[in-house]
Every structure is written in C-alpha cells, then in structure tokens.
Residue, then its C-alpha position, 0 to 999 in steps of 0.5 A: x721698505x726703507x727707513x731713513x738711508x736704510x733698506x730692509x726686507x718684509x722679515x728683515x730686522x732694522x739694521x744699523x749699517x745702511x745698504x751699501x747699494x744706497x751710496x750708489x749715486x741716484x742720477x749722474x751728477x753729485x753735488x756736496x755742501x749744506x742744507x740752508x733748511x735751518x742755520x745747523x749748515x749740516x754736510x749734504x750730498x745732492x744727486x742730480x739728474x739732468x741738472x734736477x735735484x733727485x735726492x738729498x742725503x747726509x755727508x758722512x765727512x762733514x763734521x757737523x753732522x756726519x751723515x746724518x739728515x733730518x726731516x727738514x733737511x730731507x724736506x730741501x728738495x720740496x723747498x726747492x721745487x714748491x710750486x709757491x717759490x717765486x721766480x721772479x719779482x710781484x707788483x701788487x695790482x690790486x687793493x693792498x690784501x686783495x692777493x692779487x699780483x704779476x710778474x714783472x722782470x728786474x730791471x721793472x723792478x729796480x726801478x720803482x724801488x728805486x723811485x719810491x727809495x729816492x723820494x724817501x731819502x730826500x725828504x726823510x729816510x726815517x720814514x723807511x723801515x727795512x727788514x731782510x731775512x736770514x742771516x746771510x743778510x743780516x750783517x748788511x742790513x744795518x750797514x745798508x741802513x745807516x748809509x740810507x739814513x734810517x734807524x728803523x731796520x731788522x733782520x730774521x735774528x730779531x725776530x729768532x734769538x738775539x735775547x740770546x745773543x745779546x743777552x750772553x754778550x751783555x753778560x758773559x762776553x760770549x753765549x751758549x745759545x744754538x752754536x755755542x755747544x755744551x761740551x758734549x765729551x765731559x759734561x754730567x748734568x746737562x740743563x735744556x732751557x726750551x730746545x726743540x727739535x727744529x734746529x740744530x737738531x742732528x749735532x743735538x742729538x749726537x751730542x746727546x747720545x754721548x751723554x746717554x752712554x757716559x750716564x749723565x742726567x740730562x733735565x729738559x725745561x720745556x712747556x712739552x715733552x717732545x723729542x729731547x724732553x720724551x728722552x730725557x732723564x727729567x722734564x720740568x714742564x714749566x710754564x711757558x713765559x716764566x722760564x727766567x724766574x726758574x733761573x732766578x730761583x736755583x740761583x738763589x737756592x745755590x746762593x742761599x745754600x752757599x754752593x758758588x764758586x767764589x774764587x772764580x768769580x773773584x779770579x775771572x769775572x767782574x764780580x768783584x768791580x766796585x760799583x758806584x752807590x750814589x742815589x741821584x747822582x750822575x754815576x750811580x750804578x757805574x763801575x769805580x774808575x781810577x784816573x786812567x779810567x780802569x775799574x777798581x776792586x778793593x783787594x782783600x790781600x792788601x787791604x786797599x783798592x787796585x785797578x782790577x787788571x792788576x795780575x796780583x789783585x785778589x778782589x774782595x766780594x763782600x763789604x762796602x768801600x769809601x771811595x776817594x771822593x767820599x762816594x760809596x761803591x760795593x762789589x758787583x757781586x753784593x748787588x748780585x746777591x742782594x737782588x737773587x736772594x730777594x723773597x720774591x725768588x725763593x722757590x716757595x715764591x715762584x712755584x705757583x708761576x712755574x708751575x714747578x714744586x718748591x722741592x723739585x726747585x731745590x732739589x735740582x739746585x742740590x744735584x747742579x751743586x753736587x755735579x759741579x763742586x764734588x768733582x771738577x774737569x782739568x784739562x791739559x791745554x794752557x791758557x791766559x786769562x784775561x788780566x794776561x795770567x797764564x795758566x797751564x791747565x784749564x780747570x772746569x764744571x761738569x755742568x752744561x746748560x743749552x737754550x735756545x729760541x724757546x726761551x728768547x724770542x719772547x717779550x722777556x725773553x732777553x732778561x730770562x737769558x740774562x738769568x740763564x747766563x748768570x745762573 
C-alpha cells in the first residue's frame, strides 16, 4: 500500500524514510518548479510522459517546503487535466443564465471586446468594472484600469486577505499575514488567529513541529478545531466574527495589568507623536508638525517638544502639550490607551460575544505577558533603526502571532487586523 511518498508492506510498520525506488522517475521526462495550487509557490517535481503529466511530487531542495506536498498540491494534475477547463474563449448564445455557450477562437474574441471596450471608453470608462484573478495579475490591474479610465476595478487579493495586508501596512509598516512567518526557531508562545490548513500549510506545519519539539504553547483561535487547532496546546473556540474584540480584550487586560513595553514604543514606533485635540477643527486628530513638517513628541529628557526623528529624543507617553498656536495634542499612545481601556473591552464585557470565559481572556493575557517580559531574544545581528540609530544587537519577544483569511476576508475583517496588529 503507499501512504503519501511512502510505500509499505501488508505487515510492514510505516516508515519514516520513503523507498528509495520512489525517486526513481514515473515517465521520461522531469520537470522542476511550483505548485500554483495556493499562493505557499512549494518546490514541485513534475514527471511527464509523453509531454503528460503522470505525477506530481515534492522538491526535496526547495526551501520552502523541502519535499513536502499536500492534498492540493497532489491534486494539480486533476486541475490540469478537469474535464471543465476551458481551452478556448465562450460567447454566451443564450439568455444570460441559461449556461449556454460556444467556442470561439481569439482573434473572435478580441474583437468583441474590443468593441464593447471602445464604445465604453468614449462615452464613460466608469461604466466599466473589471476584475482578474490571482495574484500574477494583480498588479496590472490597477495600472490597466487607471489607463482605461475607470476607478472600479478588483483583483483575487480583494476578495482574500488584503484586511490583512493593508490592515499591517496601515499600522505596523509591514504585516504577519500568509508569508510574513513567525519566527519558527525562537518563538515560545505562539497565537493563531483563524489559520486553516488550505494555504500556506506545508511551511506551517514544518514550522510547527519545531515549535512542538522546543515545548512551546501554541493557542489556535478558531471557530473549529481542525488540522492546527486538533494539534494545538489550546483551542479558543470563539465566535466566528468577533475575533478583533478577543484582540481588543487582552490588550486591555495587558494595559490594565501594566505589562507593555513602553521603551519600545517610545524608541521605535509613533506612539509617542503628539496628535492634534482640536474638536471642529481642520487638523484635529493630525500629528503635530514643525514648520519643515516633521511630527513632534514632547521629550521628557529635556522637557520641551523636538521632531520625533530627533536621534537623542526620548519621547514622553503620557501627558497633554500646549502647542505654539495655542491647540492641545497628546501622544498617540493616550489616545491608544483611552480607546483599549474602554469598559466595552473588558473581558467581562466581550466574553458573551465571544463565547470566550472572562478568566480564559485574562489568563491568556497572563501567559502572553510571562512569555514576552520574564525572557527576551538577543540576536547578534546589527542593525539601524529608523530615526538612522545603530545598534549591534537585536533584542526581541519570544511571542508569534499568525492570521490569515479567517480573520480578514470579512466585513470587519480589516479593523480585526488592525486589533491583531496592535495587539
């Protein structure tokens, strides 16, 4: 019988170590490059006879997977040869949802488009929606787009993650989502945040297993408990939806417990930019500029505001400022504290809508904070911050988080992100 690349005998026990006949070729041909079967791009090798696809098996030297191939990416050759795939372009010949239809060549093709397109651009390009679909296009659409004239136009990451995307760029400058990956060799607590098993799953699952054989906890948030969530030391089983109110909820627990760390977020994030209190006013909820524009953090140090770019500033994260003009400002991370400190976030507050225990909410807060603050990562690689600061160690958390389109392709899927991020 043969489970995955291994073979095995009616008495034999499973092993490990796949038969070393299996390597061997299945046709005359083998082709190496990736599985499109999900965006992961794991190593494939692709025997082929006779210019046919015979089998589709993992690259052991590819990085990203290292030889292993999941159901999907098996499944490619199904794909490749469905009876369904279509081969050439289809007019519709009947009424529209009647499912009738005929081939037509290309060039038949381009040329009603073509005319339909031609007609649209003259008249209004707004009337055009246009969508694609994976991500090889993706990029090009919005080019295509402006260039025809119309502003309503989407592509697959639409419609998949880009709450997620948008949601890290908007807040953190870069985000954790699908290929940003947790760093799998120093982590101790690791968080998932609605993660299936249909994408990105073999650099997952390996990174998992180092997890599993350092001892680290791994919590799985998720509706069901499937694949990561069956293996994982703890399953949160929340309610679909409310995912960013969980998020909301062990911030506030962290902040009410006073376990943040404050000298980062003085050091290396906006947290202490002076933000604009003005009610009614053009600039309200605006950073505070200087005349060349920069913003402004109030440096506790000396006691008086500096551009926040300043190397020697040590911004303050507290208080309220009296700007020049007379206006008031606060640092962005009292606004920060007055919203996640909010009742409405409290685990007492959000446990019915979770469906998560008030003293599960804080306990994991307790055990995230124990992870990250009674022990640290140093690393000896150098590196320069963003205000142009070298430093020659990089000092980290042992916590990982990883989400992915549970959580964002929703209708607020991109502020539950936001929650993450912050979180």
């Amino acid at each position: 019988m043969t489970r995955g690349n291994h073979l095995f005998g009616p008495d034999e026990p499973a092993s490990l170590a796949p038969d070393p006949a299996f390597r061997e070729p299945v046709g005359d041909e083998v082709r190496t490059t990736t599985c499109y079967m999900c965006a992961c791009r794991c190593g494939i090798k692709v025997h082929l006879r006779n210019g046919r696809i015979r089998y589709i098996q993992g690259n052991r030297e590819h990085p990203v997977n290292r030889g292993v191939l999941c159901a999907k990416g098996s499944a490619g050759i199904m794909n490749h040869y469905s009876p369904a795939r279509l081969r050439k372009p289809l007019l519709r010949t009947g009424p529209r949802g009647s499912g009738e239809f005929r081939e037509i060549e290309w060039e038949e093709a381009l040329s009603i488009a073509t005319s339909w397109l031609g007609e649209i651009r003259r008249t209004d390009p707004r009337k055009l929606a246009f969508f694609t679909g994976r991500d090889q296009s993706q990029a090009l659409t919005g080019w295509w787009a402006s260039q025809f004239g119309t502003p309503n136009y989407a592509a697959h990451g639409g419609f998949c993650s880009v709450n997620m995307a948008a949601a890290g760029l908007y807040t953190i400058g870069g985000s954790f989502w699908e290929f940003g990956e947790p760093d799998w060799e120093h982590a101790r607590y690791l968080v998932l945040w609605g993660v299936a098993e249909d994408h990105d799953s073999n650099p997952i699952k390996t990174g998992l297993a180092k997890l599993k054989e350092r001892g680290a906890h791994i919590v799985s948030v998720n509706p069901v408990r499937t694949g990561y969530s069956a293996i994982a030391d703890e399953w949160l089983p929340i309610r679909p939806g409310t995912d960013g109110l969980l998020a909301l909820a062990l911030a506030h627990e962290l902040l009410r417990t006073r376990r943040v760390d404050l000298d980062f977020l003085a050091r290396y994030t906006n947290a202490g930019w002076l933000v604009i209190r003005d009610p009614g006013g053009a600039e309200d909820g605006l950073f505070a500029r200087d005349e060349a524009g920069r913003p402004l953090v109030r440096d506790r140090r000396r006691g008086r505001l500096v551009a926040a770019e300043d190397p020697e500033a040590e911004p303050s994260l507290t208080g309220e400022v009296e700007l020049e003009d007379g206006r008031r400002a606060v640092p962005a991370f009292v606004l920060m504290v007055e919203r996640c400190l909010d009742p409405a976030y409290a685990p007492e507050a959000v446990a019915d809508r979770t469906g998560i225990a008030a003293g599960r909410i804080r306990r994991i807060a307790a055990e995230l904070a124990a992870a990250a603050f009674d022990s640290n990562i140093a690393l000896e690689v150098p590196w320069t911050d963003w205000r142009g600061v070298r430093h020659e160690r990089s000092v980290g958390r042992p916590v990982a988080m990883h989400a992915m389109r549970g959580i964002s392709a929703r209708s607020n899927g991109f502020h539950t992100c936001r929650a993450i991020h912050l979180l």
